[in-house]
N, CA, C and O atoms as a Tripos MOL2 file, in Angstrom:
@<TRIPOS>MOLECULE
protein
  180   179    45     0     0
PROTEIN
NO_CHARGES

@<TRIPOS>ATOM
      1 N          30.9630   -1.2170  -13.1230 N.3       1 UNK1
      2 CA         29.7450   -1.7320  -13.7330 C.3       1 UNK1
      3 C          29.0060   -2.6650  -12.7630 C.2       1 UNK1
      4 O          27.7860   -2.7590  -12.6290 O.2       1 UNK1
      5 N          30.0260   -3.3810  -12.0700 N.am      2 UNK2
      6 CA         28.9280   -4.3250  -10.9840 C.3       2 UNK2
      7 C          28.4720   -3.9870  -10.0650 C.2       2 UNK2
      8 O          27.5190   -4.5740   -9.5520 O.2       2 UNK2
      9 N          29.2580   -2.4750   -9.3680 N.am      3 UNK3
     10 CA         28.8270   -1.9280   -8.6790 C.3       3 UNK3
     11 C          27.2050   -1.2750   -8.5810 C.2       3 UNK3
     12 O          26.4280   -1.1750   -7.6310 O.2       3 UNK3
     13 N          27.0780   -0.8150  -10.3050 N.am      4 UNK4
     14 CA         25.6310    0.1660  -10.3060 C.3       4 UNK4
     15 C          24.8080   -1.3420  -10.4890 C.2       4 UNK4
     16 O          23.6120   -1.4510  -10.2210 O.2       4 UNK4
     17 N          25.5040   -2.2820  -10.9030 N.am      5 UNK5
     18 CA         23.9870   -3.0810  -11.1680 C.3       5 UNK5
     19 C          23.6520   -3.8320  -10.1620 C.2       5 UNK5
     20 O          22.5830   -4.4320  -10.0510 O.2       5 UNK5
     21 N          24.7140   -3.8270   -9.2530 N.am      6 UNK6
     22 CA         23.9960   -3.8790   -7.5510 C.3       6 UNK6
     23 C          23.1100   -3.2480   -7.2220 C.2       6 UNK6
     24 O          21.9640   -3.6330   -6.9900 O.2       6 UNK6
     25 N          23.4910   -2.3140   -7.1710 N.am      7 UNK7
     26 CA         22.8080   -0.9980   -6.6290 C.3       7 UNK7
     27 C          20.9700   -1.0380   -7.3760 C.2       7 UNK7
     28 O          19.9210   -0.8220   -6.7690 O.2       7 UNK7
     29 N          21.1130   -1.2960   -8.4520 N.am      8 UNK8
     30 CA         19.5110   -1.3010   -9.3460 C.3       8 UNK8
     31 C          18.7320   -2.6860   -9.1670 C.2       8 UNK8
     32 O          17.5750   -2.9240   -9.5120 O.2       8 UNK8
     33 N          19.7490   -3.6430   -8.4740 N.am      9 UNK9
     34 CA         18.9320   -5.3270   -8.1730 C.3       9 UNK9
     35 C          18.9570   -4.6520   -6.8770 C.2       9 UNK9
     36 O          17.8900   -5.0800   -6.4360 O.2       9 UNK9
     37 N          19.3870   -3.9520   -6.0220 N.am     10 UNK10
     38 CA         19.0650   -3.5840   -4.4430 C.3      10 UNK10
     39 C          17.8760   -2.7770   -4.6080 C.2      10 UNK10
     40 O          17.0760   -3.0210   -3.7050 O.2      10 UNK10
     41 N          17.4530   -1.8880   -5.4430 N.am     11 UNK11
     42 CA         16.6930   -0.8660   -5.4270 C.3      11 UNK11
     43 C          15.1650   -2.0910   -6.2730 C.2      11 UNK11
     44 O          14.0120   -1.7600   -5.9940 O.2      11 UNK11
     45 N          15.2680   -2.7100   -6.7280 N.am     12 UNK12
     46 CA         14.3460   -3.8250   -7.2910 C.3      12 UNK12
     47 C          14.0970   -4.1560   -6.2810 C.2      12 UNK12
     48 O          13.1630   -3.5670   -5.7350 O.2      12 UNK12
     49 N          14.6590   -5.0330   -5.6820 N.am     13 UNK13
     50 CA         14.1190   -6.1490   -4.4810 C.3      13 UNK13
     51 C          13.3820   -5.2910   -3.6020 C.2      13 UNK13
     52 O          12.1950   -5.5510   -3.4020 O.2      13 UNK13
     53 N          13.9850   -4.1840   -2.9830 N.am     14 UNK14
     54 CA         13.1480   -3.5240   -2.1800 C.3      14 UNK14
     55 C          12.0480   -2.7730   -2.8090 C.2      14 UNK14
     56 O          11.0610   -2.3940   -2.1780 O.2      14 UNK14
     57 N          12.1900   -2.6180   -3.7520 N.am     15 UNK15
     58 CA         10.6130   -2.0850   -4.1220 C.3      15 UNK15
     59 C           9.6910   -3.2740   -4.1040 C.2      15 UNK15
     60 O           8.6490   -3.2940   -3.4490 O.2      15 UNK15
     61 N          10.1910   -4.4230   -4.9740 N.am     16 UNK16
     62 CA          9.1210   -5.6920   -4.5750 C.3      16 UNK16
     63 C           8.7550   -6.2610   -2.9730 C.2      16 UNK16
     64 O           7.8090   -6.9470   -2.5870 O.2      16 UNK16
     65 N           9.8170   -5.7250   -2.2890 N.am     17 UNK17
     66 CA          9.3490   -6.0440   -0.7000 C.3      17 UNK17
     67 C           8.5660   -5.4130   -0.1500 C.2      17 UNK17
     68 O           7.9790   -5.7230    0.8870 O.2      17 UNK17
     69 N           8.4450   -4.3840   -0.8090 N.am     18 UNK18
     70 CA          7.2170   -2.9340   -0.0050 C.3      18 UNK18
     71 C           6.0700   -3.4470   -0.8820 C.2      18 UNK18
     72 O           5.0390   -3.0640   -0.3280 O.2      18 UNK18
     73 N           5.7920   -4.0710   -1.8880 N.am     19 UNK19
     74 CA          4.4810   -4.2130   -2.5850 C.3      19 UNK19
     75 C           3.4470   -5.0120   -1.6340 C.2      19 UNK19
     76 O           2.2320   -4.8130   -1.6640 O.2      19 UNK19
     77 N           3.9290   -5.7100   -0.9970 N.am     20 UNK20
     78 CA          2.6610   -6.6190    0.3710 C.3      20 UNK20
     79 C           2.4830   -5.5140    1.1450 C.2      20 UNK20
     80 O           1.2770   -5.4630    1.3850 O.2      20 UNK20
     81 N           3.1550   -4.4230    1.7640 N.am     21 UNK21
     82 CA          2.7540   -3.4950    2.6910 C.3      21 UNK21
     83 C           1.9810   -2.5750    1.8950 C.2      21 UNK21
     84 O           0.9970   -2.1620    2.5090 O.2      21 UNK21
     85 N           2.1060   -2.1260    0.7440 N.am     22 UNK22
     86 CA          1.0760   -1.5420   -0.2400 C.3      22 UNK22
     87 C          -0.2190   -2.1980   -0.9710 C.2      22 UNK22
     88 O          -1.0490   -1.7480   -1.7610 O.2      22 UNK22
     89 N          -0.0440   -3.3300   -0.4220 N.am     23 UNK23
     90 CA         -1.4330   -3.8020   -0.7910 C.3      23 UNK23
     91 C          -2.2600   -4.0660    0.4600 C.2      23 UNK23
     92 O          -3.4740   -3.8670    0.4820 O.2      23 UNK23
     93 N          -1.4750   -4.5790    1.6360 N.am     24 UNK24
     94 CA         -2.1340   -4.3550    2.9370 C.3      24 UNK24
     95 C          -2.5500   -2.9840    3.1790 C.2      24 UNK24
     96 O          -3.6590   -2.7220    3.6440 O.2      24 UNK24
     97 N          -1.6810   -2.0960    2.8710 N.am     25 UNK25
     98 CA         -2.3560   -0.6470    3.5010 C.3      25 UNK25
     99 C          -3.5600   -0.3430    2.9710 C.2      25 UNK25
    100 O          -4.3470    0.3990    3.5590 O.2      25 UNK25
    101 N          -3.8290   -0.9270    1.7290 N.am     26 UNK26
    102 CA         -4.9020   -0.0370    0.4220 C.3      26 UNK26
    103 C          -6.0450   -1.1320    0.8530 C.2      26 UNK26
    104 O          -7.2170   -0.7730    0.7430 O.2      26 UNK26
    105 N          -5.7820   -2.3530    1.3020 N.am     27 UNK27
    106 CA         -6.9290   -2.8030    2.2680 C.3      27 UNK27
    107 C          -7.5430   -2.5350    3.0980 C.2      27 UNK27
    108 O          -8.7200   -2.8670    3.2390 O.2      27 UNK27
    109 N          -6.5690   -1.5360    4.2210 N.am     28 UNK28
    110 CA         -7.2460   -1.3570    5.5160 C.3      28 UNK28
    111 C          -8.0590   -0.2030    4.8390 C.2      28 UNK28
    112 O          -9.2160    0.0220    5.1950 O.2      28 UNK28
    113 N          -7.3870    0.5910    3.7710 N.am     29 UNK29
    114 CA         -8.1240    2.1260    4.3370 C.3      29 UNK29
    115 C          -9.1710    1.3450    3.0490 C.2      29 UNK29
    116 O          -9.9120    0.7980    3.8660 O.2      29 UNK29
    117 N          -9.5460    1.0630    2.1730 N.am     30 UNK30
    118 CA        -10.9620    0.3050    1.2640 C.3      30 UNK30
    119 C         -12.2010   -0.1760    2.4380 C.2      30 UNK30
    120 O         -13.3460    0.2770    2.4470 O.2      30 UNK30
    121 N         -11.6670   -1.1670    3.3680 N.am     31 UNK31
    122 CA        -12.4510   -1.4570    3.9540 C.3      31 UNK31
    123 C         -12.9250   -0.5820    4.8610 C.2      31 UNK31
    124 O         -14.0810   -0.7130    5.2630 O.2      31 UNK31
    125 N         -12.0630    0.5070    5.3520 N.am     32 UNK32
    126 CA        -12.2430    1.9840    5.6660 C.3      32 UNK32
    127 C         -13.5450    2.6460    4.9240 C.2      32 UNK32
    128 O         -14.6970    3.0210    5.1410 O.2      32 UNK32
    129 N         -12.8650    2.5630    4.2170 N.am     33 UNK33
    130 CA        -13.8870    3.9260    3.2260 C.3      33 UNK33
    131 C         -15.5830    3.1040    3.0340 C.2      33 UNK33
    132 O         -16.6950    3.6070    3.1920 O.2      33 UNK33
    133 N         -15.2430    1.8500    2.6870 N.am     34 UNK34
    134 CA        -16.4700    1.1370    2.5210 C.3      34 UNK34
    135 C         -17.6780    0.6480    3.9940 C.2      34 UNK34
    136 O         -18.9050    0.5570    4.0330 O.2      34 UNK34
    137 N         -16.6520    0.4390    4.9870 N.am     35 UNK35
    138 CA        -17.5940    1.1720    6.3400 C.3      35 UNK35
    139 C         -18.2270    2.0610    6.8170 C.2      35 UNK35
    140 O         -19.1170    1.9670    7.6630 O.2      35 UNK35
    141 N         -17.7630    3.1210    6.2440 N.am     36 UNK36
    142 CA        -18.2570    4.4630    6.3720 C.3      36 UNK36
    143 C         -19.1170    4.6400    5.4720 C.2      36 UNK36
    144 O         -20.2120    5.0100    5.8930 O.2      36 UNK36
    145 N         -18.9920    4.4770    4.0960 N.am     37 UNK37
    146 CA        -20.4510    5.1240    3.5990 C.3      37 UNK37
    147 C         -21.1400    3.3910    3.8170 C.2      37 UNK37
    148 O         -21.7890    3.0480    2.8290 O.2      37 UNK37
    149 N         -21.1090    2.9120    4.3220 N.am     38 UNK38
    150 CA        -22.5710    1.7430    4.5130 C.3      38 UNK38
    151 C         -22.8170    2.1060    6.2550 C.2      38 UNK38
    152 O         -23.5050    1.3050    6.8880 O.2      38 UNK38
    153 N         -22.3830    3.0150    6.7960 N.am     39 UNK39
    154 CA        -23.3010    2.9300    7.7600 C.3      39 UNK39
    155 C         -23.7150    4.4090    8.1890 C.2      39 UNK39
    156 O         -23.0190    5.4040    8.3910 O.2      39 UNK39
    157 N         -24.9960    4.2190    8.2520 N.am     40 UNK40
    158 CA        -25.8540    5.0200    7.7710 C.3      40 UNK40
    159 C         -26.1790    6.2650    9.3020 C.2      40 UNK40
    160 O         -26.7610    7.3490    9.2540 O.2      40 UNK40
    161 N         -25.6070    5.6350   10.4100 N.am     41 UNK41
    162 CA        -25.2920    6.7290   11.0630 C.3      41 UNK41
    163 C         -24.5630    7.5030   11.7590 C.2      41 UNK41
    164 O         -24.7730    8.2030   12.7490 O.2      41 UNK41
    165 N         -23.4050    7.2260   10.9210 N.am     42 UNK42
    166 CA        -21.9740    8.9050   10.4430 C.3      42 UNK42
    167 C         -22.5520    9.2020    9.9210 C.2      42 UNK42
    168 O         -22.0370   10.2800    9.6250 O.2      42 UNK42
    169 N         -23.6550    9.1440    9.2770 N.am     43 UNK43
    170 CA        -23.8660   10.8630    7.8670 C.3      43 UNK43
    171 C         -24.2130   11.9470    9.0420 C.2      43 UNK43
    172 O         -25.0080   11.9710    9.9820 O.2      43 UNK43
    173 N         -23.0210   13.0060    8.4150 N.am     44 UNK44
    174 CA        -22.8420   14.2380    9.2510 C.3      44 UNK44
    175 C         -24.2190   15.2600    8.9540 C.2      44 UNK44
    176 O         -24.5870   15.4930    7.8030 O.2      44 UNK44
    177 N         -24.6820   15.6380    9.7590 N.am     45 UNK45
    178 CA        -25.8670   16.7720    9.7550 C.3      45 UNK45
    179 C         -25.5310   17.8850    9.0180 C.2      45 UNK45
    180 O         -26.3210   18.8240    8.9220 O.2      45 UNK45
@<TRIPOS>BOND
     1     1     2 1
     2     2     3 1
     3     3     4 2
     4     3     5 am
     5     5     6 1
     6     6     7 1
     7     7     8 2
     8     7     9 am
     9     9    10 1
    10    10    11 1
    11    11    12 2
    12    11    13 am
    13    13    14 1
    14    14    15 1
    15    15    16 2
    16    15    17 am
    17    17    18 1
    18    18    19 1
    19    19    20 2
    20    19    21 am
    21    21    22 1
    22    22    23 1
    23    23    24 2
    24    23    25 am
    25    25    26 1
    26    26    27 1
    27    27    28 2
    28    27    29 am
    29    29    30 1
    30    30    31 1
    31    31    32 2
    32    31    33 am
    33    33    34 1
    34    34    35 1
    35    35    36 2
    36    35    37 am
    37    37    38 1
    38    38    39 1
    39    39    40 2
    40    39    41 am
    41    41    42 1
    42    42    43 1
    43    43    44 2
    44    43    45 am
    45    45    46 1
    46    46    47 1
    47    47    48 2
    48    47    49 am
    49    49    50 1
    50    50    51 1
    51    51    52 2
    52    51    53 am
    53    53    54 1
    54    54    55 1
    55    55    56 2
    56    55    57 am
    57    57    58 1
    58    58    59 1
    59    59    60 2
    60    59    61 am
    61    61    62 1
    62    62    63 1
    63    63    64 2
    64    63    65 am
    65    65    66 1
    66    66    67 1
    67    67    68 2
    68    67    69 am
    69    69    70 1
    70    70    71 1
    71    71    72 2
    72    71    73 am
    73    73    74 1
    74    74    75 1
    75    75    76 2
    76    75    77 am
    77    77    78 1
    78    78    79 1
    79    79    80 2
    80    79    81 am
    81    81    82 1
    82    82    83 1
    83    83    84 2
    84    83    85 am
    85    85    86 1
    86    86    87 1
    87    87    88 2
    88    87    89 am
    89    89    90 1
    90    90    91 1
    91    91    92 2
    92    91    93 am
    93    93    94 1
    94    94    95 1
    95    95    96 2
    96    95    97 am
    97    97    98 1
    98    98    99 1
    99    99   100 2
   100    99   101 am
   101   101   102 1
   102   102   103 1
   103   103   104 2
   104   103   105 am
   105   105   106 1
   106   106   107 1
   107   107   108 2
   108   107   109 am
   109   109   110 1
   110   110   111 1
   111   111   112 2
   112   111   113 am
   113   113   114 1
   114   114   115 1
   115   115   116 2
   116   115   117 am
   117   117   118 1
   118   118   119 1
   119   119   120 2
   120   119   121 am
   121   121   122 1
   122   122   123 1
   123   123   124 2
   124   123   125 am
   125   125   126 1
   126   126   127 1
   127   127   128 2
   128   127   129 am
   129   129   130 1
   130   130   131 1
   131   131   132 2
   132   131   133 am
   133   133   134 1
   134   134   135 1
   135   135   136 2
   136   135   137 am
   137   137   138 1
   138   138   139 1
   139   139   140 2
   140   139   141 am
   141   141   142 1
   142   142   143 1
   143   143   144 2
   144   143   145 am
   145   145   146 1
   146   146   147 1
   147   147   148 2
   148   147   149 am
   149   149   150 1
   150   150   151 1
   151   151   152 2
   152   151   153 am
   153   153   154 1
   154   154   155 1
   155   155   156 2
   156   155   157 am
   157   157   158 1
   158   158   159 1
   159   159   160 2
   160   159   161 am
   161   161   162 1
   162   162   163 1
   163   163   164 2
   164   163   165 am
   165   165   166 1
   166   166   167 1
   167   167   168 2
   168   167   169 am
   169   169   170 1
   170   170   171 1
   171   171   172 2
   172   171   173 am
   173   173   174 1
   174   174   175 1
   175   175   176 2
   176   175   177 am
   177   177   178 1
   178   178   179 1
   179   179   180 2
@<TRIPOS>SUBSTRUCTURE
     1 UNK1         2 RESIDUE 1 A UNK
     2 UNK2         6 RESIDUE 1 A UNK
     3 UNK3        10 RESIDUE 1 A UNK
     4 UNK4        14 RESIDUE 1 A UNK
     5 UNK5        18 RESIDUE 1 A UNK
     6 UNK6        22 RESIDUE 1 A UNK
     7 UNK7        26 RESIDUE 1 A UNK
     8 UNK8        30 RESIDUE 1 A UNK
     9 UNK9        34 RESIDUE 1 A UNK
    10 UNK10       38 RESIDUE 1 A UNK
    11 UNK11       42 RESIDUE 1 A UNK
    12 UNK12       46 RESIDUE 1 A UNK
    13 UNK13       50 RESIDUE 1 A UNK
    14 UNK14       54 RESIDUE 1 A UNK
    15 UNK15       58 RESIDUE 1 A UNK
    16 UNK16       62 RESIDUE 1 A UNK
    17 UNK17       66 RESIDUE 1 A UNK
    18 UNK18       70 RESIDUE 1 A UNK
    19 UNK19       74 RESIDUE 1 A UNK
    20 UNK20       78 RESIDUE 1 A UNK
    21 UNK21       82 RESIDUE 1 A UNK
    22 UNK22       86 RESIDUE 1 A UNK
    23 UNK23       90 RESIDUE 1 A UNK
    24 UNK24       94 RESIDUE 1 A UNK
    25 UNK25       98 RESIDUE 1 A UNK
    26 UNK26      102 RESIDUE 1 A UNK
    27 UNK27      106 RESIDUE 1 A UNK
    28 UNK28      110 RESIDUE 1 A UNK
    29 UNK29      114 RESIDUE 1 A UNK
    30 UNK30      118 RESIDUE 1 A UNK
    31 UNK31      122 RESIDUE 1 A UNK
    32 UNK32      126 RESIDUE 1 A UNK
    33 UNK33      130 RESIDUE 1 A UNK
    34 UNK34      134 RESIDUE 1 A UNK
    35 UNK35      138 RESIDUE 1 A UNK
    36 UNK36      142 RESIDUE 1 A UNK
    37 UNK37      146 RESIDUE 1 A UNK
    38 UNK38      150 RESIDUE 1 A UNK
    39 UNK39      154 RESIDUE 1 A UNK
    40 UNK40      158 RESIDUE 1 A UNK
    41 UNK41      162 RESIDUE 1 A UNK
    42 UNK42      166 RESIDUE 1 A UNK
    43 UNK43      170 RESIDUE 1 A UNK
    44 UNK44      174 RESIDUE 1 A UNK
    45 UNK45      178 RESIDUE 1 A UNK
């Protein structure tokens, strides 16, 4: 029993440790996406 509920507080923590790299990533590519359509000359022909 202490074994699996290791295992599910190990699998917790690391999901809460990846949540700053998932909110950094969804920054870069927003400010991505929002560069591109405000500048007005990339619009593809």
């Amino acid at each position: 029993m202490l074994l699996q509920a290791s295992k599910f507080l190990g699998a917790g923590l690391a999901t809460l440790g990846l949540i700053g790299a998932g909110i950094g990533i969804g920054n870069v590519f927003g400010s991505l996406i929002i560069g591109i359509s405000r500048n007005p000359s990339f619009q593809q022909e």
